[in-house]
N, C-alpha and C positions, 0 to 999 in steps of 0.2 A: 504494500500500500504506500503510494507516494504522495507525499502531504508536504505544503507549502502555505508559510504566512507570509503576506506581503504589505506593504506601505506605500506611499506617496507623499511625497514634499514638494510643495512649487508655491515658491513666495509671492501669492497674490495681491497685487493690491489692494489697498482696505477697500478704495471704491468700487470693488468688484468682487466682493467676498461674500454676499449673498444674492441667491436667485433670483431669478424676475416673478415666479410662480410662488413661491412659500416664506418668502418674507415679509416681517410685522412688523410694526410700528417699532419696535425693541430694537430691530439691527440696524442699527447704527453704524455710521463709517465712524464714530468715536472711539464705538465697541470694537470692532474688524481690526482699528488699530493696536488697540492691546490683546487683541491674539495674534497679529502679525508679531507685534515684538516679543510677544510670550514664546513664538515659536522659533523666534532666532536664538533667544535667551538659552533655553532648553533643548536645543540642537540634536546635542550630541546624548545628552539622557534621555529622551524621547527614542530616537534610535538602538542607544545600547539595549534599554528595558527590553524591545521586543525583541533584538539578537538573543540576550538571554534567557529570555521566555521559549524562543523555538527551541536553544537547546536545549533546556531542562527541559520537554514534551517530543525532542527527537525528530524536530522539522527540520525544514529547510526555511530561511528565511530570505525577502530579496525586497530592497529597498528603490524604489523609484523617483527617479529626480526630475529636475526641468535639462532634458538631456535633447540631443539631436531628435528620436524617438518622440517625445515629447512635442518640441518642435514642431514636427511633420504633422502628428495628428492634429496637434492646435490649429496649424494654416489649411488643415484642411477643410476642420469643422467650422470656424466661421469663414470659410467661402461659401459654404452651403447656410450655414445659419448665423450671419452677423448680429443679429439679435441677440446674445446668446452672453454670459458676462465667463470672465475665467473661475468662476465657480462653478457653473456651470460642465464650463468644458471636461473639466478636471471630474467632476461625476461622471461624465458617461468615458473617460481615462480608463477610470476603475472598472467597468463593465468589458469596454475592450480588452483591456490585460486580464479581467478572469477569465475572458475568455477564449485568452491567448494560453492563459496558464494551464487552463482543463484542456487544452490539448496535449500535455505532457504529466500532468499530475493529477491522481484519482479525486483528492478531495482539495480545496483553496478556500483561503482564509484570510478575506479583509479586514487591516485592522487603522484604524485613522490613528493620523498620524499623531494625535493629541493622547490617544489611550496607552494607558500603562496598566500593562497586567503586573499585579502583586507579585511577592512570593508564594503566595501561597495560591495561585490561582488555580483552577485543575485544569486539565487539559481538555480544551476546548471539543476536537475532535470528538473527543470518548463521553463528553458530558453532554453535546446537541446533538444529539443523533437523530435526525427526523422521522428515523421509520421510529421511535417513541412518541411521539407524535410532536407537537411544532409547543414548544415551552412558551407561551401566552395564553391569556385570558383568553374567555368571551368575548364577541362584540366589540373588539378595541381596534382593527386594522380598517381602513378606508379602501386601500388598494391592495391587492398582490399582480409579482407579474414574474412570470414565468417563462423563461425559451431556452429550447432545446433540452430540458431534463424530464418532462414525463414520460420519456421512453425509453428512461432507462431503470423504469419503477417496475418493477411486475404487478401483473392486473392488479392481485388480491392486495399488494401493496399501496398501488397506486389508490385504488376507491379511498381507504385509509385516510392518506395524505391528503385526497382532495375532501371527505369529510372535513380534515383537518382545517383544508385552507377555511373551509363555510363556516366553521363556527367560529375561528380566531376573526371572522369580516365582521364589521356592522352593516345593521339593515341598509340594503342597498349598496352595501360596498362593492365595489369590485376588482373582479377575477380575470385578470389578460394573459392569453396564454400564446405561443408557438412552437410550433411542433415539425418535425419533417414529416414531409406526405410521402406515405409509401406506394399510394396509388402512382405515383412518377413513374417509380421503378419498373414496375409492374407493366403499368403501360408501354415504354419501352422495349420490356422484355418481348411483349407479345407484338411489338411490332419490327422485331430484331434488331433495336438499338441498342445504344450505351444510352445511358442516361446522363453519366458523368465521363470523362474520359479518366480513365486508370490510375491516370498519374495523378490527379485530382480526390484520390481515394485517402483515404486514413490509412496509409501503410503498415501498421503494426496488424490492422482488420483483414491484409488485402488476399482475397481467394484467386487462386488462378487457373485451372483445369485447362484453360482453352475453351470452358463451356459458354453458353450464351448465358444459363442460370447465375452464371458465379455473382451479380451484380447483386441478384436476389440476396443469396444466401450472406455477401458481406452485407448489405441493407440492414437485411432481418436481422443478423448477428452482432456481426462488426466486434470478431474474440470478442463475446459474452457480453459486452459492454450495450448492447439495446436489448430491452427486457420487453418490448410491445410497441406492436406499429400502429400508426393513425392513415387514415383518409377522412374527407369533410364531416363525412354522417356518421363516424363514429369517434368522432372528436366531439363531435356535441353530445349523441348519446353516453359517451362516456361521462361526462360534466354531470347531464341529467340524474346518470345513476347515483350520483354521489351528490344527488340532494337539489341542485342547482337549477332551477322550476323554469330561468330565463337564462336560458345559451343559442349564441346567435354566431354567425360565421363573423370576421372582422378584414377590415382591410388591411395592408403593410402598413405600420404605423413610422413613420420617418424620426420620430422622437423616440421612439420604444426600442423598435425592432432595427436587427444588425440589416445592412444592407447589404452585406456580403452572403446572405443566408437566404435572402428572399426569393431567390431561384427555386428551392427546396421547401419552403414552408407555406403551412397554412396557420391562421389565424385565426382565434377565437375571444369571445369576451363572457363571461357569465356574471348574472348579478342575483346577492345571494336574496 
């Protein structure tokens, strides 16, 4: 099992250190200031805390800066979305590199860059495990959003979890999900295509016979790693089953969803 905690540091300006959508009256560029200097202050403690946390729990730990990397994705995203402030950017940062990280590591582990885990903390991994079900209350989340992991839940697991997400939501909250369509492959198959070219595969998954099938069977499998496949109508009956009264198809969300995946995915939204 290959597990990794990660961070980010990128000294933003206080005028741009909260979002356009969830900021109140409180966040102040006064405030923004004294976390800006809080966090030059505390630098180097900030960092070591979480090096010695992964080693005592037997991670890998990897530290993200305002590097070339950085950079690039920055001048990318506000060519697409100028609107957008360096807090902002640096959120959906963390989503690309988890999901840059689960391509090389079973489990990942954001941790901001403000938190200090104790001595005595336990080990994160082994204490949230969600097949125990999701550690919140009732009725307290607004939104959940999900892509690319309910297919790697096994059914009887997966209903579980999605009870789980419906009771941790408030009335009306909502459930946005993405998922890979297997009906692609499928289809493909039956018209003697590729669907993806080879090289384009998860190489550690990749089947090779010379069969036409083999696209399938890494799809469906991909080494153990997908546990149940979706197309439209059982992407929502599945929702349904697990309680969710209102499940409706959705479109590519350009704020939500990775753009590099939307070749492959279907979208859904449920409201509990």
């Amino acid at each position: 099992m290959k597990r990794i905690i990660y961070s980010i540091y990128v000294d933003i300006p206080a005028t741009e250190h909260y979002g356009t959508t969830s900021k109140s009256k409180h966040d102040t560029t006064e405030k923004a200031e004294i976390t800006v200097d809080a966090f030059k202050e505390h630098y180097d403690r900030l960092i070591q805390c979480k090096t010695v946390y992964a080693d005592r729990i037997g991670v890998s730990f990897k530290m993200y800066e305002y590097d070339n990397q950085y950079k690039e994705f920055e001048t990318k995203f506000k060519e697409n979305y100028p609107e957008v402030t360096g807090y902002e950017i640096i959120n959906f940062y963390k989503l690309h590199l988890l999901n840059e990280l689960s391509q090389t590591y079973d489990e990942v582990l954001y941790l901001d860059f403000d938190v200090i885990p104790m001595n005595h903390s336990p080990n994160f991994f082994e204490e949230w495990d969600l097949s125990k079900g999701i550690p919140l209350p009732d009725n307290c989340v607004s939104k959940i959003y999900s892509s690319h992991l309910l297919e790697h839940i096994p059914y009887e697991q997966l209903i579980i979890f999605l009870y789980e997400c419906r009771r941790v939501l408030k009335v009306d909250g909502e459930f946005s999900v993405c998922v890979p369509n297997f009906r692609f492959w499928v289809d493909a198959y039956k018209e003697d295509k590729l669907f993806k070219e080879r090289k384009m595969w998860w190489q550690p998954g990749l089947i090779d016979t010379g069969s036409a099938i083999d696209q399938l069977n890494y799809s469906a499998y991909m080494k153990d790693e997908h546990k149940y496949m979706f197309d439209e109508e059982n992407l929502i009956n599945t929702l349904k089953k697990a309680g969710f009264s209102n499940a409706q198809l959705r479109k590519f969300d350009k704020i939500l969803d990775l753009q590099e995946r939307d070749y492959e995915s279907i979208y859904a939204v449920a409201i509990k």
